[in-house]
N, C-alpha and C positions, 0 to 999 in steps of 0.2 A: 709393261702390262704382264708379260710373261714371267718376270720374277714374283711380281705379285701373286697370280693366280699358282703358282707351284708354292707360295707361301700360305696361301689361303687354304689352296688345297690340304697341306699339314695339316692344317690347324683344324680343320674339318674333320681330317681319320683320327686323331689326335682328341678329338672332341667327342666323337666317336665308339673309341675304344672304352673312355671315360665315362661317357651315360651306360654302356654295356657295364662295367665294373658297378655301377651304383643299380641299375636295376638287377642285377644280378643278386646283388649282398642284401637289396629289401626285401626281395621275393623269399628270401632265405630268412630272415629274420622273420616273418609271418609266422604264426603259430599254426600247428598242423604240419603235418608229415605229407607229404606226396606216393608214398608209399600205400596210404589209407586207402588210397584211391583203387590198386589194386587185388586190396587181400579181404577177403569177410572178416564177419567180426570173428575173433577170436582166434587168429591165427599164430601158429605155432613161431617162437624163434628161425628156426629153418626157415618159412613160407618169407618173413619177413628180411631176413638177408639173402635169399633168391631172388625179391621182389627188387632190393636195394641194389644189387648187382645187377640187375635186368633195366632199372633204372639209370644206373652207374653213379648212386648216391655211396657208394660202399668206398669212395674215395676220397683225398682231401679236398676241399673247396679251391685250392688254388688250381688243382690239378681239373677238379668239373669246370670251373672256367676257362683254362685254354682250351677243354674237348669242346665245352658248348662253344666257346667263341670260334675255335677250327671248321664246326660244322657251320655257323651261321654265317663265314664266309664265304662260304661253300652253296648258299641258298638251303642249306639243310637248317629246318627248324626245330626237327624234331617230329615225334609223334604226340597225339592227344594221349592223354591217358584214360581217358573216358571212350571213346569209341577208335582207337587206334590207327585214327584215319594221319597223315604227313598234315603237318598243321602248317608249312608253305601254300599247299595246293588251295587248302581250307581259307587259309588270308586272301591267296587271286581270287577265290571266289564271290570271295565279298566286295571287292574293289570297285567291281558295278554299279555298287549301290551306294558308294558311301563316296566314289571321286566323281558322280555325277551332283553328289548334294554337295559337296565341297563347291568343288568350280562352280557349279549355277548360284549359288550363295554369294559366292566369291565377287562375281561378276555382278550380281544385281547389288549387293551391297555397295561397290562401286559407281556402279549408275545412280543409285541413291547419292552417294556421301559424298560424291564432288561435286556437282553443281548445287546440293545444299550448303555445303560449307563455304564454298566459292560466296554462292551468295550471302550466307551470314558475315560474311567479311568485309563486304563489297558496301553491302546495306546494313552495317553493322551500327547506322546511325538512325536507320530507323525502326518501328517500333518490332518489327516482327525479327530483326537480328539477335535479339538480345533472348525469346523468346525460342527461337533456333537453338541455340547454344545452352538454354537451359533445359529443353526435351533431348537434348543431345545428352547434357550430364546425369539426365533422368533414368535416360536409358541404358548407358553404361551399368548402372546397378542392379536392373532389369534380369534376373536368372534365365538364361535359354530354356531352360525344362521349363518355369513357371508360364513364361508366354508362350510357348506351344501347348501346354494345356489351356490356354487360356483363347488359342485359334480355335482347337481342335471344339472346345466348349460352344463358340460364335459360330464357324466355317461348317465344321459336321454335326454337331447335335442338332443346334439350335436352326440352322436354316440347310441344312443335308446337303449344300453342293459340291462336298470334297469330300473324300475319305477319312475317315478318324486314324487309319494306321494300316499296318501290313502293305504286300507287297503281293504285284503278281507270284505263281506258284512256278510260270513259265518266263519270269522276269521280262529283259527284252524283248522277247520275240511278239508281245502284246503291247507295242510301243505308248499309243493311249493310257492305256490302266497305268501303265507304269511310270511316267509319266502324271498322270493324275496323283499315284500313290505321294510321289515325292512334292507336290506345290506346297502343302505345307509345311515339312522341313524344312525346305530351302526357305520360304519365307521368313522364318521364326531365327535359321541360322542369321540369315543376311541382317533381317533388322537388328540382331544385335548385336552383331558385327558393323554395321554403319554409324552405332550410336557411337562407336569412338571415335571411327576414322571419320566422319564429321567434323570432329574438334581439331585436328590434328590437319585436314585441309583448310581450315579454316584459320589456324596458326599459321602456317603456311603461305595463306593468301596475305595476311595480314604482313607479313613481314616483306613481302615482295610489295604491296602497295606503299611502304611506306619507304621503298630503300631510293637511294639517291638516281639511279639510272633509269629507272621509272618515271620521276619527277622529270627528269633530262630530257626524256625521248615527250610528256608531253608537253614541255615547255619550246620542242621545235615541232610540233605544230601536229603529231601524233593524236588521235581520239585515242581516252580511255581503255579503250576496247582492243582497238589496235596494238596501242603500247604492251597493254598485259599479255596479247596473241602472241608479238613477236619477241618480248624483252620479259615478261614476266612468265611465261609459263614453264619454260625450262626451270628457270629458277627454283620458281615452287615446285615440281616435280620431285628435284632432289634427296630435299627430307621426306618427302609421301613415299620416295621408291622405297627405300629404308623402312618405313610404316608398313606398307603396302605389303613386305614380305612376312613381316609377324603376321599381320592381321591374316594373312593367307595361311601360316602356319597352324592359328587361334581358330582360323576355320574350320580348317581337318580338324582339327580337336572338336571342334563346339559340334562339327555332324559326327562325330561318332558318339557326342552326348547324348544328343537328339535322337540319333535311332531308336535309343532304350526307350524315348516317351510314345514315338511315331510305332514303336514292333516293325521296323527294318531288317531284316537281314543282311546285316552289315556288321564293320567293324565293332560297332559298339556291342550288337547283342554277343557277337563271337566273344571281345572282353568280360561281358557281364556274365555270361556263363561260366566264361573255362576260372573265373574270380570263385564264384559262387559253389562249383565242383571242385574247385582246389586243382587244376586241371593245368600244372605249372608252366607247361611248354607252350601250349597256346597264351599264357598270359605274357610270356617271355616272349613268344613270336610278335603281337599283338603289339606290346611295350617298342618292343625292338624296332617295328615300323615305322611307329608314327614317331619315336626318336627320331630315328634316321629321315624322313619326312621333312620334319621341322626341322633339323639341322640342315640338308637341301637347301630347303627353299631359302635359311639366311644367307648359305652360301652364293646363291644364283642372285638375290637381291643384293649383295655388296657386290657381283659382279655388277648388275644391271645400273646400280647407283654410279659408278665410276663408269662406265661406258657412258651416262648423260652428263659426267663433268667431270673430264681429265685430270680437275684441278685437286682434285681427290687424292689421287695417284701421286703425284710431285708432292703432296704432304705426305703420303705416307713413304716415299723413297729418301723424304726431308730428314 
C-alpha cells in the first residue's frame, strides 16, 4: 500500500504541474493584453512597459511560469488587477458558498442514484426499469444552466417559495436565508448529477446480480436481500467508488456553473468576472483550484477504491 500511495502521489504532483503548464499557455494565448487592464486609453510606450514590469510580463514565458508557479506554491496567487485585492484570500472567500452547494448536491445526488439504480436493476424486468434508465439517459443531456432556469421559472416566479438567486449580504451568520438561497442550486446540481450516476449503479448492480457467488450464497439458502447485503454490496461498491470520485469532481464544476444562473457569490461569479475584465490572476487562481480540486478528489478515490478491494493493489504490484 505504501509503495503505491508514494506512487500515486507522483503521479498526482506530476499531474499537476502538467494542468499548471496548460492553463498557463491558454490563458496566454487569449487575445487581449493584461496590461489594458492597467493603463487608460492612450497610453504612452513608457506607461506600458512600466505596467509590463509591474506585472512581470516584461519576461520570457518560461521564466513567468516558474515565478507564477514558485508563488502558487507558496499559496501566493497573486493580485487582481482590477481592484488589487490577493486573489488567494478573494477564492477562501468564496469557498462558503460554492463547497456547501458542492457537498449537499453531492450527497442528495447520492441519495437519489442509488436506490434508483439499485432498483432499475433489481426490477429491471418490470415495466418501470426500463423507464428508469431512459429518464436516466434523458437526463444526462439535460444542461445544468437550462434546468435551473427552468426551477427558478416553477419554484420562484411562478409559485414564490424559494428565492430566484443571490445570497445573504451577511452570508452565514443568517443561517435560514442562506440556506434558503442555496435549495435551488443544490437541487438543479444534484439532479443532474444523478442522471448519470443512476446508470452507472445500475451497471453495477446488474453485474453483481448476475455473478456466479451470488447465485452460490442463494442457492444455500440466503434471501435475495440478504445475499446482495452480505456478498453483493461490496462488490458493487467497487466501480461506483471510482464513479463516485468524478462525479464528485463534475460536481465542484457543475456548482461553480450554476452560481452564474443562481448570482452566487462564489467561485463561478469570481471566474466570470476576472474572464470578462481580462482580470488574468484571478482566472489563473480560479482555474488553478478547481484543477487541483478535481485532481484530489481522483486521487483520494483510487485510494478509497483499493482500501474496499485489496485485490486492486496485487494487480497493480502484478
Amino acid at each position: 500500500m505504501l509503495r503505491y500511495l508514494l506512487r500515486r502521489t507522483a503521479i498526482l504532483l506530476v499531474s499537476l504541474v502538467l494542468a499548471a503548464v496548460v492553463l498557463f499557455l491558454l490563458l496566454r494565448l487569449l487575445p487581449g493584453d493584461p496590461v489594458n487592464a492597467l493603463l487608460p486609453v492612450g497610453a504612452t510606450p513608457e506607461q506600458i512597459e512600466a505596467a509590463r514590469r509591474e506585472l512581470g510580463t516584461d519576461v520570457s514565458l518560461p521564466v513567468q511560469f516558474l515565478n507564477w508557479l514558485r508563488d502558487a506554491f507558496t499559496l501566493d496567487l497573486g493580485r487582481s488587477l482590477i481592484n488589487t485585492l490577493p486573489v488567494g484570500p478573494e477564492i477562501v472567500a468564496r469557498l462558503p458558498v460554492t463547497v456547501p452547494v458542492t457537498l449537499s448536491a453531492f450527497v442528495l445526488a447520492i441519495l437519489i442514484a442509488v436506490p434508483v439504480g439499485a432498483l432499475a436493476a433489481i426490477r429491471a424486468d418490470r415495466w418501470y426499469g426500463p423507464i428508469i434508465n431512459a429518464v436516466a439517459q434523458l437526463g444526462i443531456a439535460v444542461p445544468a444552466f437550462w434546468l435551473g432556469l427552468l426551477l427558478i421559472t416553477v419554484f420562484a416566479l411562478r409559485l414564490q417559495v424559494l428565492p430566484a438567486g443571490g445570497f445573504p449580504p451577511d452570508g452565514w451568520s443568517s443561517p435560514g436565508q442562506a440556506i434558503e438561497a442555496l435549495v435551488l442550486p443544490v437541487i438543479t446540481v444534484a439532479l443532474v448529477m444523478s442522471a448519470s450516476l443512476i446508470r452507472y449503479v445500475r451497471a453495477a448492480t446488474l453485474e453483481v446480480i448476475g455473478a456466479d457467488f451470488l447465485r452460490t450464497a442463494r442457492a444455500l439458502g440466503e434471501s435475495p436481500a440478504g445475499a446482495m447485503w452480505r456478498h453483493g454490496l461490496r462488490n458493487a461498491s467497487v466501480p461506483v467508488i471510482a464513479v463516485l470520485a468524478v462525479e464528485l469532481a463534475t460536481t465542484f464544476l457543475g456548482a461553480v456553473v450554476v452560481e452564474s444562473v443562481f448570482a452566487l457569490p462564489g467561485l463561478g461569479s469570481l471566474l466570470v468576472r476576472g474572464i470578462s475584465q481580462h482580470d488574468y490572476p484571478v482566472v489563473q487562481g480560479v482555474m488553478l483550484v478547481s484543477t487541483a480540486t478535481v485532481l484530489l478528489v481522483g486521487f483520494l478515490g483510487d485510494i478509497a477504491q483499493r482500501l474496499v478491494d485489496p485485490r486492486l493493489l496485487q494487480r497493480g504490484a502484478s
